[in-house]
matplotlib code that plots the C-alpha trace (Angstrom):
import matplotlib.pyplot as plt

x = [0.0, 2.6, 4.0, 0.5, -0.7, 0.1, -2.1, -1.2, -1.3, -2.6, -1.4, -3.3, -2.8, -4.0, -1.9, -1.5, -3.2, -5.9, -5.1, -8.0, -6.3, -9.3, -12.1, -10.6, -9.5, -5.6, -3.7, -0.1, 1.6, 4.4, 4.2, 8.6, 7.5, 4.3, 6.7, 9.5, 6.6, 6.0, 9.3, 8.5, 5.3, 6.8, 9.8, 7.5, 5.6, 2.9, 2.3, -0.1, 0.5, -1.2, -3.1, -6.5, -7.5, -5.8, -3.4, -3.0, -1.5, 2.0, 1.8, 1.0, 3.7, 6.3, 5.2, 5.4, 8.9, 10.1, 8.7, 10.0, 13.4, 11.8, 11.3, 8.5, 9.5, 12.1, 11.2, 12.7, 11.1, 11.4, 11.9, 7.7, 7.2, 5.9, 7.1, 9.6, 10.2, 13.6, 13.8, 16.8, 17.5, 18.0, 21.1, 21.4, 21.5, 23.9, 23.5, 22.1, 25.3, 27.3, 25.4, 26.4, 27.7, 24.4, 23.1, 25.5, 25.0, 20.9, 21.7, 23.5, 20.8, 22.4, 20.8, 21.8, 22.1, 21.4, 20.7, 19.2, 21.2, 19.2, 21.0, 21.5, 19.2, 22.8, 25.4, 27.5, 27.7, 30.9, 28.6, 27.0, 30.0, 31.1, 28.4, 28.6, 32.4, 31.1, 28.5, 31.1, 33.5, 31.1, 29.8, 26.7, 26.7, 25.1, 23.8, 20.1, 20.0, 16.8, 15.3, 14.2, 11.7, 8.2, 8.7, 11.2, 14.2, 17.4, 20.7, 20.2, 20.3, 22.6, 24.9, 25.1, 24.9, 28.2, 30.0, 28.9, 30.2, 33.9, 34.3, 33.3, 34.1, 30.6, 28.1, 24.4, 20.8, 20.1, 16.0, 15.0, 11.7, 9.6, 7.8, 10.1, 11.2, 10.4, 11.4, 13.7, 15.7, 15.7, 17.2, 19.9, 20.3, 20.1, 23.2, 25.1, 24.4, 25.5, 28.4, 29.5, 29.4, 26.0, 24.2, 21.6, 18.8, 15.1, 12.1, 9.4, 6.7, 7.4, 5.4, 3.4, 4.8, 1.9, 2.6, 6.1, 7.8, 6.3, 3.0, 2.6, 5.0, 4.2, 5.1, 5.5, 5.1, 5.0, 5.4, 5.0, 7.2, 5.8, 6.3, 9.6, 11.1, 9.7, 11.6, 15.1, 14.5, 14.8, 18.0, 19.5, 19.1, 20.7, 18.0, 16.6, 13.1, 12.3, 13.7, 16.8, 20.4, 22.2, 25.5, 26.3, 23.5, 23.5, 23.4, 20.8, 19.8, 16.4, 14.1, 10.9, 8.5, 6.2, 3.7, 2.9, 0.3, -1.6, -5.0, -6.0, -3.2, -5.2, -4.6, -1.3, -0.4, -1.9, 0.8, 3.2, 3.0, 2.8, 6.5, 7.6, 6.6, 8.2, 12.0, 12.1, 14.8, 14.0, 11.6, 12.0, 9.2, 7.5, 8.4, 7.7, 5.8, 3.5, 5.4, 2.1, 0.4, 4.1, 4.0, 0.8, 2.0, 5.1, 3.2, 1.1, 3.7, 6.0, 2.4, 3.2, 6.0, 10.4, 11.9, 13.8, 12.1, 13.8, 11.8, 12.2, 12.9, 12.3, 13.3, 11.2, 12.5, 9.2, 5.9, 4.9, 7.1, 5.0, 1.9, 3.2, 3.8, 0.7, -1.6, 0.2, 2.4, -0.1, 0.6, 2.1, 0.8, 1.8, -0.8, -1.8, 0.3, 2.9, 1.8, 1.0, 4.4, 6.0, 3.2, 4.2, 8.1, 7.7, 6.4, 9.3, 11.9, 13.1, 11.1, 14.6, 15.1, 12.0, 11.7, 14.9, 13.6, 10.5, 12.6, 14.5, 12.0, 10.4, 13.5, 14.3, 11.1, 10.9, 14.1, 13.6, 11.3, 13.4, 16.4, 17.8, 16.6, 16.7, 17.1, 16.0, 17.0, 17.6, 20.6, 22.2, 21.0, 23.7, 23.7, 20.3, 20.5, 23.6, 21.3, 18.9, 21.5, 22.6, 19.2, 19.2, 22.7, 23.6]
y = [0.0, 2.4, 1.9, 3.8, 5.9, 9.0, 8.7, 7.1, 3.9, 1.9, -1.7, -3.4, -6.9, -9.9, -11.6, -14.1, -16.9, -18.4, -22.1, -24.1, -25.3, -27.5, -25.4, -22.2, -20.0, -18.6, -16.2, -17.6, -14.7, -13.0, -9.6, -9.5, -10.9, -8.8, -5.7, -7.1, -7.0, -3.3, -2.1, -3.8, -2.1, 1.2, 0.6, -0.6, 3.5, 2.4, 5.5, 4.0, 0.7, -1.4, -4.5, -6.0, -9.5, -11.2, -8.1, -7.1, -4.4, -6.4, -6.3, -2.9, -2.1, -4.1, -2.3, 1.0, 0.2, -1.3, 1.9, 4.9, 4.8, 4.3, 7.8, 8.0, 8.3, 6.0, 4.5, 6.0, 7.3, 5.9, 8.7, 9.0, 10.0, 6.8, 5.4, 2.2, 0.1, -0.6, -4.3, -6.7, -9.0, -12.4, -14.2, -17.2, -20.4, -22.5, -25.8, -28.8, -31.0, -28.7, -28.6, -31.6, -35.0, -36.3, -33.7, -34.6, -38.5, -37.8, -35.6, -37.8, -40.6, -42.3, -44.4, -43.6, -45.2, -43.0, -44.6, -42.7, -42.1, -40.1, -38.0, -38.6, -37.4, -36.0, -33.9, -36.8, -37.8, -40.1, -42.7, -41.6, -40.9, -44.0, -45.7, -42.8, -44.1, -48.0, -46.8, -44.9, -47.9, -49.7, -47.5, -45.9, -42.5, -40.0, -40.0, -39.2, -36.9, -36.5, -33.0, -34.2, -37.1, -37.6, -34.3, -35.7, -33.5, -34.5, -32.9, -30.3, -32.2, -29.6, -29.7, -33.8, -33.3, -30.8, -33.4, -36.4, -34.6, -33.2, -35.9, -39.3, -38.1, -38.8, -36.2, -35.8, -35.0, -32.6, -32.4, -29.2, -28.5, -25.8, -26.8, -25.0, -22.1, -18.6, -17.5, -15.3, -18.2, -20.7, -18.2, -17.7, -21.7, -22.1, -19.7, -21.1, -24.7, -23.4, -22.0, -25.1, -27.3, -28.6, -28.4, -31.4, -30.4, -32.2, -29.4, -30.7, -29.3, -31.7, -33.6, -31.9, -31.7, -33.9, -36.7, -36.0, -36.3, -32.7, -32.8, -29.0, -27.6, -25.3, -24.8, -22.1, -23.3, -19.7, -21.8, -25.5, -27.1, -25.7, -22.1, -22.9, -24.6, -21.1, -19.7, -21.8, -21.1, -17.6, -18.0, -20.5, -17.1, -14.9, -13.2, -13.3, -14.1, -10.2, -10.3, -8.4, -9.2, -11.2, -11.5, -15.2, -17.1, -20.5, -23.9, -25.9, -29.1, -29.1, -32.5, -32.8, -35.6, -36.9, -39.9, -43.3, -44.5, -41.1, -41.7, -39.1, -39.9, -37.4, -34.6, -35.5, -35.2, -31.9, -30.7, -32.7, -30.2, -27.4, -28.7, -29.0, -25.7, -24.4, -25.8, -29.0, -31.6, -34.8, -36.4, -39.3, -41.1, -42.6, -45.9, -48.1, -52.4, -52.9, -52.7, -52.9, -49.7, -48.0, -48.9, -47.2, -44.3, -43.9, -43.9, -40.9, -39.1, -39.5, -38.5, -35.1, -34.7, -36.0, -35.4, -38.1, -40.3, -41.7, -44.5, -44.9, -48.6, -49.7, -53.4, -54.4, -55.5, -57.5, -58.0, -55.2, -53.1, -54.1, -52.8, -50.1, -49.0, -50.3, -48.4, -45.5, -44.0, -41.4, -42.3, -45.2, -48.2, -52.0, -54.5, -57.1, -59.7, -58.0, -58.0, -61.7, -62.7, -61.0, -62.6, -66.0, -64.9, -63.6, -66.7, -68.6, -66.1, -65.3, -61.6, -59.8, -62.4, -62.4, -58.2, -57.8, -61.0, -58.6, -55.2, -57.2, -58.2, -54.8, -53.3, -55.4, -55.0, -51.3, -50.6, -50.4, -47.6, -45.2, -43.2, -44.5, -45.5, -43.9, -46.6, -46.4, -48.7, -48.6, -46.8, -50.1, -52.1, -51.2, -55.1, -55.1, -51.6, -53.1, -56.5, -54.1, -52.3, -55.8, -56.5, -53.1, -54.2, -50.8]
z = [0.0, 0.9, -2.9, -4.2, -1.5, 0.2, 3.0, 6.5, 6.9, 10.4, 10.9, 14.6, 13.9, 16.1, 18.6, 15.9, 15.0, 17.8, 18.9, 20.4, 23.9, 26.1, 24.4, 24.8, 21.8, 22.9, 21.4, 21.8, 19.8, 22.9, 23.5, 22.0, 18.7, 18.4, 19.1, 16.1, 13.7, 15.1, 14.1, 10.8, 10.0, 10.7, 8.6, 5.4, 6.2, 9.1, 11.1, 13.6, 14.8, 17.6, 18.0, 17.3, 19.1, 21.5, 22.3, 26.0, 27.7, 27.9, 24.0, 24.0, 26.3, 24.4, 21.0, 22.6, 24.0, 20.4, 18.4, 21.1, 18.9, 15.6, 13.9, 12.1, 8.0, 8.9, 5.6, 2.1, -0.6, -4.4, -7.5, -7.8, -4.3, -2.6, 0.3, 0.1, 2.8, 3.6, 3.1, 3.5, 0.4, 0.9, -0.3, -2.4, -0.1, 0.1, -1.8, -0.4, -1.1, 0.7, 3.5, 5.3, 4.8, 5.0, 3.0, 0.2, 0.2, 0.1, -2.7, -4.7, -3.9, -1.3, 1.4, 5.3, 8.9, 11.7, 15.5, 17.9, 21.4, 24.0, 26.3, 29.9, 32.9, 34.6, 33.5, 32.4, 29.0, 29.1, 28.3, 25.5, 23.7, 24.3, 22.1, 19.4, 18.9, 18.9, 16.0, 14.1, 14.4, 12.8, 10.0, 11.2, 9.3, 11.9, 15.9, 16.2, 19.2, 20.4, 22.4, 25.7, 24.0, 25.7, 27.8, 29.9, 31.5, 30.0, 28.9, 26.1, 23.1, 21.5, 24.2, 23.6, 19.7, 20.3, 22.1, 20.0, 17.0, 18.8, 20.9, 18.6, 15.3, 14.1, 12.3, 13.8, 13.8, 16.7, 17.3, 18.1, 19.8, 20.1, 23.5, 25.4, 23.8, 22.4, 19.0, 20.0, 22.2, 19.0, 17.1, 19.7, 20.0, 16.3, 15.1, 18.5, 17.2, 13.4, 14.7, 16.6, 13.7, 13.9, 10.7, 10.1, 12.4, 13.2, 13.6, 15.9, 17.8, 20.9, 23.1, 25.8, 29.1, 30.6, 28.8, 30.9, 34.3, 35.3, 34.0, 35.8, 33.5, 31.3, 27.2, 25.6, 22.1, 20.3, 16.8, 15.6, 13.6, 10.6, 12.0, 13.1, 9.5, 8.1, 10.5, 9.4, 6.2, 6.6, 8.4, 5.2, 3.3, 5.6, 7.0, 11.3, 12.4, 11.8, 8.5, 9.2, 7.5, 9.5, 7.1, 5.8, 5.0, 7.5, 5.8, 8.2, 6.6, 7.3, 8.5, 10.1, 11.2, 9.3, 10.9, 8.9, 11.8, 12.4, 12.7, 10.1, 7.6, 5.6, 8.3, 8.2, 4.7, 4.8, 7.6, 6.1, 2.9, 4.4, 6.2, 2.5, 1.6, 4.5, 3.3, 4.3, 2.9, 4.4, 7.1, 9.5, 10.6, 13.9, 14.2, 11.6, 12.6, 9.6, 5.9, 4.1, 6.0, 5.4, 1.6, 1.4, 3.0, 0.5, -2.4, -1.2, -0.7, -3.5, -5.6, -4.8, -2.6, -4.0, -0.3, 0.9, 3.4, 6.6, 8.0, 11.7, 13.3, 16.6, 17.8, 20.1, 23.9, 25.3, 25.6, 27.8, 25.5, 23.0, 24.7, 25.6, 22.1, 20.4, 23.1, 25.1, 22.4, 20.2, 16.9, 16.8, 15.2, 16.1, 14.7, 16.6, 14.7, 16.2, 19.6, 19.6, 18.1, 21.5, 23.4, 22.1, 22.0, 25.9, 27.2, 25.9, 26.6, 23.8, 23.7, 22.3, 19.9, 17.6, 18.8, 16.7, 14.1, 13.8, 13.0, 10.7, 8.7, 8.4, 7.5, 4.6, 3.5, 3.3, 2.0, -1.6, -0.2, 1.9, 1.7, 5.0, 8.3, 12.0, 14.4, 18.6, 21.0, 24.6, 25.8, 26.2, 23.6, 20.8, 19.3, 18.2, 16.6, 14.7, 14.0, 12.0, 10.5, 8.6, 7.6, 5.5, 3.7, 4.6]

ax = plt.figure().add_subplot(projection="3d")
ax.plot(x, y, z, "-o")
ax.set_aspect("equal")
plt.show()
């Protein structure tokens, strides 16, 4: 508008976009972020600025506090008199084969091997490096590092992903969730993690803290994933969250989650799009127990979508762990076939055996359909991630 018009221009935007939270309509939008899009709208020639739903007097005070400094006609004017807004221009990004060594062997149509090692509850991570070195010795290409899974307080998993990478010579995928942060923290933690080496990165939303070991916890959740691979996007082309310059462009390699067991697998296409429209390169997936549901799954997604797919394994340790994952894990499908061949398996005590006979199986069967495979296991159960690992011939 400010290209045509002479007149002043108002911008009063909502709090951003209402979420329904236990039948209540929440505007999740902080009062800092409200305020950067302030300083925006005055910039692009906004004389009056404010806010329209959701806005309370913290946003107001924020705003008033971000625009104080801002002059008004901060803005230029082009040769015919209108008003320009001074924008910064994005840079070209740097190639995906350059990005990372995983990057470059999913660009060149490779397959991978990544294994998942969660941190530890303590400060400690001796241990974990430990098995990162054992995995590298024996050719797993990348250390799945996951952010503090099933709301549970662990080490920061870019703190372990740091160490995994200095300490055991092996490249990784840090998760990054937006449960517990504000955009204005993941952008610290995301140009921290870029500058420390750390460059294939997981975007998830992250489960909610009652499903964790402090149900009482709040999360701040100002973004989902969707929101937040816009967001890393923006940094691959050099620009911040606000859009301002922010010199060399970072070169995240950008993954989300995409679920083969949702119970709306239409639902789930649909987010899963708009994750692809947002910049991301490749997706891992929930665990993986039925091959035919999984095929199913592939082929609606390779109809419109070219992403390489990572297709996560989980060897199953018992029956009860069997249970546990067919009934208490949201979004996770085991089929009863499954279940009974642990039921069968456990009351001859052989429940590791035929969990890892079971992974096997699907692994080799899914293969043909993936570009590598993510791998969990318990954080001592290294052999039976390594007995999948031979059943993908990887």
């Amino acid at each position: 508008m400010a290209h045509v018009t002479q007149r002043r221009l108002s911008a009063q935007p909502n709090a951003g976009k209402p979420r329904e939270i236990e039948g209540r309509n929440l505007y999740l939008c902080s009062p800092d972020y409200m305020a950067s899009y302030a300083r925006r709208f005055i910039n692009a020639g906004v004389r009056l600025v404010g806010g329209c739903c959701g806005t309370t007097p913290d946003h107001i005070r924020a705003i008033k506090t971000a625009v104080r400094s801002q002059a008004p006609g901060g803005s230029r004017r082009d040769g015919k008199g209108s008003v320009a807004p001074a924008v910064a221009v994005p840079s070209a990004p740097v190639a995906r084969e350059q990005k990372s060594r995983m990057a470059n062997t999913l660009a060149r149509g490779g397959f991978v091997v990544s294994v998942e090692l969660v941190p530890p509850r303590g400060f400690q991570a001796d241990g974990l490096v430990e098995q990162a070195r054992r995995l590298n010795i024996h050719g797993v290409d990348l250390i799945n590092v996951p952010d503090s899974p099933r709301a549970s307080a662990r080490m920061s998993a870019l703190a372990a992903a740091v160490l995994v990478q200095q300490q055991a010579g092996v490249e990784t995928i840090l998760h990054y969730a937006c449960r517990d942060r504000s955009l204005l923290g993941m952008q610290s933690d995301l140009l921290g993690a870029h500058s420390m080496g750390v460059r294939n990165v997981l975007l998830i939303t992250g489960d909610p803290p009652k499903v964790g070991d402090y149900p009482d916890a709040t999360a701040v959740s100002e973004v989902d994933s969707i929101g937040l691979a816009n967001a890393v996007s923006r940094l691959n082309t050099g620009l911040d969250i606000g859009g301002q310059a922010i010199g060399s462009p970072t070169a995240f390699h950008i993954g989300v989650a995409v679920n083969p067991g949702a119970l709306s697998l239409d639902e789930e296409l649909r987010r899963f799009a708009y994750k692809v429209e947002a910049g991301a390169e490749f997706a891992v997936t929930q665990p993986v127990f039925d091959a035919a549901d999984f095929r199913i799954f592939v082929d609606r997604v390779r109809a419109h979508h070219q992403i390489p797919i990572i297709a996560g394994l989980l060897p199953l340790e018992s029956l009860r762990h069997a249970e546990f994952m067919a009934n208490e894990v949201p979004g996770v499908r085991v089929p009863e076939a499954v279940v009974e061949r642990m039921r069968r398996a456990d009351a001859d005590g052989r429940a590791v055996e035929e969990g890892l006979a079971i992974a096997r199986e699907v692994a080799a069967e899914i293969r043909p359909l993936v570009r590598g495979v993510q791998i969990s296991t318990a954080p001592k159960a290294i052999d039976m991630a390594l007995g999948v690992i031979e059943a993908v011939g990887a």
